[in-house]
C-alpha positions in Angstrom: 102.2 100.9 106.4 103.8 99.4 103.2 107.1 100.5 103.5 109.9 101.1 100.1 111.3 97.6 100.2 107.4 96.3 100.3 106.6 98.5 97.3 109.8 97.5 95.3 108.2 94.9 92.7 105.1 96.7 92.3 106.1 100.4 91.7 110.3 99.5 90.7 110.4 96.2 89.5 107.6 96.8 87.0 108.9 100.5 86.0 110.1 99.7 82.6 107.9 97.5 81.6 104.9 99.8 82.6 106.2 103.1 81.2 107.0 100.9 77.6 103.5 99.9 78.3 101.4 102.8 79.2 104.2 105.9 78.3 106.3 108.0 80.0 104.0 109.2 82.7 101.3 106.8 82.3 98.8 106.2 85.3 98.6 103.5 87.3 95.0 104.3 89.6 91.6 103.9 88.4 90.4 106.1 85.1 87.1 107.6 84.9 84.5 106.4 82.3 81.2 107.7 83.4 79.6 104.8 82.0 81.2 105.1 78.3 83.6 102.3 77.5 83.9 102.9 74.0 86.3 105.3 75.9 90.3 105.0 75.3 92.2 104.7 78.4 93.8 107.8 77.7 90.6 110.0 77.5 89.1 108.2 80.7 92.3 109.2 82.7 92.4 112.9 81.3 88.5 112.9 82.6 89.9 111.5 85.6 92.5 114.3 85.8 90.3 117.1 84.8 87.6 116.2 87.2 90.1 116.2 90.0 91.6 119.7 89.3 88.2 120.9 89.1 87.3 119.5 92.1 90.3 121.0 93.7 89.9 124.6 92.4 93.0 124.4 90.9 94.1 127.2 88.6 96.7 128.6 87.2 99.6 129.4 90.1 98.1 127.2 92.2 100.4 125.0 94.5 99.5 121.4 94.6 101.2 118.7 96.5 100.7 115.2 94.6 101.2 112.5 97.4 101.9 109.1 96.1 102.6 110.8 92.4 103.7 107.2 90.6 104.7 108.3 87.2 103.4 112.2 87.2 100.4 111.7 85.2 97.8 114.1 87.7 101.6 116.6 88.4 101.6 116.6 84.3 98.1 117.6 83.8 97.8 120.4 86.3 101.7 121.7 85.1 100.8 121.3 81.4 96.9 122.3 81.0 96.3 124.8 83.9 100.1 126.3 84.9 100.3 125.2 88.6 102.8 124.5 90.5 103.1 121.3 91.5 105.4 118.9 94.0 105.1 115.0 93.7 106.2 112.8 96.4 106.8 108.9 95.5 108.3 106.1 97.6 110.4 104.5 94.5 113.5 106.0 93.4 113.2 104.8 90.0 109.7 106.5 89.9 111.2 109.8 90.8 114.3 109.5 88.2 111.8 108.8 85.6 109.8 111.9 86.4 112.3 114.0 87.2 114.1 113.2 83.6 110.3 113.9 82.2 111.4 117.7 84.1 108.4 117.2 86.7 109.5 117.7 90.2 109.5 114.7 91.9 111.0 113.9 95.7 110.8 110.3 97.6 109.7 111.2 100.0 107.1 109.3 102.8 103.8 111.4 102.6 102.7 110.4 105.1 105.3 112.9 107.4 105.2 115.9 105.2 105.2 119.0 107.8 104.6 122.5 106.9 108.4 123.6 107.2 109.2 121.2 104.5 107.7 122.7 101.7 105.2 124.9 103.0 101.7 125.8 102.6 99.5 123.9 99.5 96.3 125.1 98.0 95.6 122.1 97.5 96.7 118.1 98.2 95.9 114.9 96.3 96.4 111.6 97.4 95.9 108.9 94.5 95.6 105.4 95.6 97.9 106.2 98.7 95.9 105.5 101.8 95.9 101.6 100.4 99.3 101.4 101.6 99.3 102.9 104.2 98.2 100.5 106.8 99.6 97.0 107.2 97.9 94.1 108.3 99.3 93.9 111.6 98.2 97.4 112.5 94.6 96.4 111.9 94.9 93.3 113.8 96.0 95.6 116.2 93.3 97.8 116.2 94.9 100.8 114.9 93.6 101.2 111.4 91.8 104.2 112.1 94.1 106.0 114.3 96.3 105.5 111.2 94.1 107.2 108.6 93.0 110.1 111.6 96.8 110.8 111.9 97.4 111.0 108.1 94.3 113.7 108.0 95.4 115.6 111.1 98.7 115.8 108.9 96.7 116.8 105.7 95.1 119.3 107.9 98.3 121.3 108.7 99.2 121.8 105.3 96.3 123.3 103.9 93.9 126.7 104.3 91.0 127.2 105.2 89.0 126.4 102.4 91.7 124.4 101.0 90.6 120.8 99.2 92.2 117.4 99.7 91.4 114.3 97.0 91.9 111.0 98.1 91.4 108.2 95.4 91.4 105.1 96.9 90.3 101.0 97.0 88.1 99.9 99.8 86.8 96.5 101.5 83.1 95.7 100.0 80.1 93.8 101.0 81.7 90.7 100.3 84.9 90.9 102.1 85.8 87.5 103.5 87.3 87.0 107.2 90.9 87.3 106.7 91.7 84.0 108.6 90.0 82.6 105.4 92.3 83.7 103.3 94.1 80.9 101.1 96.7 81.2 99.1 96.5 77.0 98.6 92.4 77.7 97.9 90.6 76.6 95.0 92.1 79.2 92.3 89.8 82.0 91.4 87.7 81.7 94.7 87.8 84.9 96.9 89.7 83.3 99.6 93.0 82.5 96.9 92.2 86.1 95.4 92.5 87.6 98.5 95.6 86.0 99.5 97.2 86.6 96.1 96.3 90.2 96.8 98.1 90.3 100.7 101.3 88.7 98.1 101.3 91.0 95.6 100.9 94.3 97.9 102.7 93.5 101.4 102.7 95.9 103.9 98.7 97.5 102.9 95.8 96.0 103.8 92.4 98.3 102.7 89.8 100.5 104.6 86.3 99.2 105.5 84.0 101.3 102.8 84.4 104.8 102.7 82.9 105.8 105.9 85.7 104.8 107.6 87.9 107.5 105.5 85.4 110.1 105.6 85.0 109.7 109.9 88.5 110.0 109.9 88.6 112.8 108.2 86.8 114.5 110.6 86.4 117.1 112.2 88.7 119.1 110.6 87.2 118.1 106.8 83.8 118.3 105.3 83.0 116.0 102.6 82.3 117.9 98.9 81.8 114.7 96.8 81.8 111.3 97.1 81.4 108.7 93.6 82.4 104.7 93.3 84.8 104.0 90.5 84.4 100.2 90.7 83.4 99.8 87.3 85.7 102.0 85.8 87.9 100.4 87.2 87.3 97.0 86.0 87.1 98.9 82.7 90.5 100.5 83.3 92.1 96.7 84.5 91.1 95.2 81.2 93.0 98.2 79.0 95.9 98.0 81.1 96.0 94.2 80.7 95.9 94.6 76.8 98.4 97.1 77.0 100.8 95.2 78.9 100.6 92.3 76.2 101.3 94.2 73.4 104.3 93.2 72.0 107.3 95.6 71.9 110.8 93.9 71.8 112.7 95.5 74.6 109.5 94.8 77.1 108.8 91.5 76.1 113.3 90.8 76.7 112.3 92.1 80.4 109.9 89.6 80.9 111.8 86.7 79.8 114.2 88.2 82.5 112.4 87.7 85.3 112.0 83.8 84.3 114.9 82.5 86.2 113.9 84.4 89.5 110.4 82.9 88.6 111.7 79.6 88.2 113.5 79.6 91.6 111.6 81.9 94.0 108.1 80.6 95.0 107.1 84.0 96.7 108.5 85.7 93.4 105.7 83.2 91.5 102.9 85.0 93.2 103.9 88.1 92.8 104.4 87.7 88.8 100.5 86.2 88.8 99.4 89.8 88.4 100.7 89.5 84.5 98.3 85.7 84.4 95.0 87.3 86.6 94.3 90.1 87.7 93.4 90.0 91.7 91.8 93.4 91.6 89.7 92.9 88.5 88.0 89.7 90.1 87.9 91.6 93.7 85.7 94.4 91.7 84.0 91.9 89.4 83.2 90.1 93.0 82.1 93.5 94.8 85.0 92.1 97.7 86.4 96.0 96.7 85.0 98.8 96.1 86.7 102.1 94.5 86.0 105.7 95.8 87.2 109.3 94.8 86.3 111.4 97.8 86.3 115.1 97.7 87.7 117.0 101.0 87.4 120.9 101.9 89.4 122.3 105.5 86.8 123.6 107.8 
C-alpha cells in the first residue's frame, strides 16, 4: 500500500500547482465523455459525477463516505446539487486543508481502516482511483494482492446496508502488460518497458489490479455487481485536457515550477518524478492498451 510519504509529490507536492490549474476542487481521476470530445473537461467530470450519484441512489440526506476524496470534487457535487451529507477521507494534509477551507468536510484519514464506530453507518461509499494505491509491489510479489482488495471489501461491507452501493473507479493492468522484470527505466524512451518503469517512479508504493475480474471476485460474496463500463478512452481524452491545462500560463504557477529546478537539477529520482509535466506515462499506457480504466458499480447482498 502506498503509504503518505509515497504519495507526497503526487497529491502534496503538486497541490498548488494543480488547484491554480484545474480550480479549487478540481478532479484528478478519469472524466466521462461517452464518446463526445468536443466535451470540456468540466462537463465530462460533472457527467462523471452525476452518473455516479445516480448509480449510488444518492439523494437528498443521504450519507456518503468519499474514500480517497483528492480535492472534493464528487463530496462538492453530492453537497451542492443533491443536499447529502458527505465525509471525505484523503491521505495528504494539504489536500484536506484545501478542502476543508473550501467548507467541505475533509479528514486524513487511511480508508482503508475505517470501522463502523468511527463514523458510523453510510448509504453509500465511493472509492475514486483508490484501490491503485493500495497495493504495493512487494505485496504482489508476495502473492497477496488479492487478499488485499478482499480485506478492503470485507471492510466496505461493514459499513454499508443491505442494499447499500459502493463505487470504485479505478486503473487496471491490460492485455499488454509486460513482465515486470522487464521493466526499464534505462529502456529505449517511449517503449512500454521505460513507461512502465517511469510509472513504478512516479507512484511508489501502488502497483495495479489484473482487469477488473480480479476487483469484482474480490468483491465477493458479500457484493453483486450493478454495472461495469471501461473509461480508457476518456481517459486519454481527460490526460490531454489536463496536460493543456497545466501549461497554461499563470504567473504564480509557472514561479512554482521554476522552484522545483534546483531539486531537479540535483536529485535524479526527483527527475523522474517531474517527467509527468514532459510525458504523460498514463496516456501512452492507455494509448498502448498496457491499462485499462473501469468504473464498477457495487450493491451489499
Amino acid at each position: 500500500m502506498a503509504e503518505q510519504q509515497d504519495l507526497e509529490f503526487t497529491y502534496t507536492t503538486i497541490d498548488k500547482i494543480f488547484r491554480l490549474s484545474m480550480g479549487e476542487t478540481g478532479d484528478y481521476s478519469g472524466a466521462k465523455y461517452d464518446g463526445d470530445f468536443t466535451m470540456t473537461l468540466e462537463a465530462a467530470q460533472e457527467a462523471k459525477h452525476k452518473f455516479i450519484a445516480d448509480s449510488l441512489n444518492i439523494t437528498s440526506g443521504s450519507k456518503v463516505l468519499d474514500m480517497a476524496c483528492g480535492w472534493a470534487p464528487f463530496t462538492r457535487y453530492i453537497t451542492d446539487d443533491r443536499d447529502a451529507e458527505s465525509l471525505g477521507l484523503t491521505l495528504s494534509g494539504r489536500q484536506a486543508d484545501a478542502c476543508r477551507k473550501n467548507g467541505y468536510n475533509v479528514l486524513v484519514k487511511d480508508c482503508r481502516y475505517v470501522k463502523p464506530s468511527d463514523f458510523g453507518i453510510f448509504d453509500a461509499i465511493t472509492c475514486i482511483g483508490g484501490l491503485e494505491h493500495f497495493c504495493s509491489v512487494e505485496e504482489w510479489q508476495d502473492g497477496k494482492q488479492e487478499q488485499v482488495y478482499s480485506d478492503f471489501f470485507k471492510m466496505v461491507y461493514a459499513l454499508l446496508p443491505v442494499g447499500g452501493r459502493f463505487y470504485m473507479q479505478t486503473m487496471t493492468f491490460s492485455k499488454n502488460m509486460i513482465q515486470f522484470d522487464e521493466l526499464d527505466i534505462k529502456a529505449e524512451k517511449g517503449s512500454i518497458a521505460y513507461i512502465m518503469a517511469l510509472m513504478v517512479k512516479q507512484f511508489p508504493g501502488s502497483w495495479l489490479p489484473y482487469g477488473p475480474e480480479m476487483v469484482i471476485g474480490c468483491a465477493e460474496p458479500g457484493f453483486k455487481l450493478i454495472s461495469k463500463s471501461s473509461g480508457r478512452l476518456d481517459y486519454i481524452e481527460t490526460i490531454a485536457q489536463w496536460r493543456r491545462k497545466f501549461r497554461k500560463f499563470h504567473l504564480k504557477k509557472y514561479w512554482l515550477y521554476l522552484s522545483l529546478i534546483p531539486r531537479y537539477i540535483m536529485d535524479k529520482e526527483f527527475r523522474h518524478l517531474v517527467a509527468i509535466f514532459r510525458v504523460s506515462p498514463n496516456k501512452v499506457c492507455f494509448e498502448k492498451e498496457v491499462m485499462d480504466h473501469y468504473r464498477l458499480v457495487f450493491e451489499k447482498v
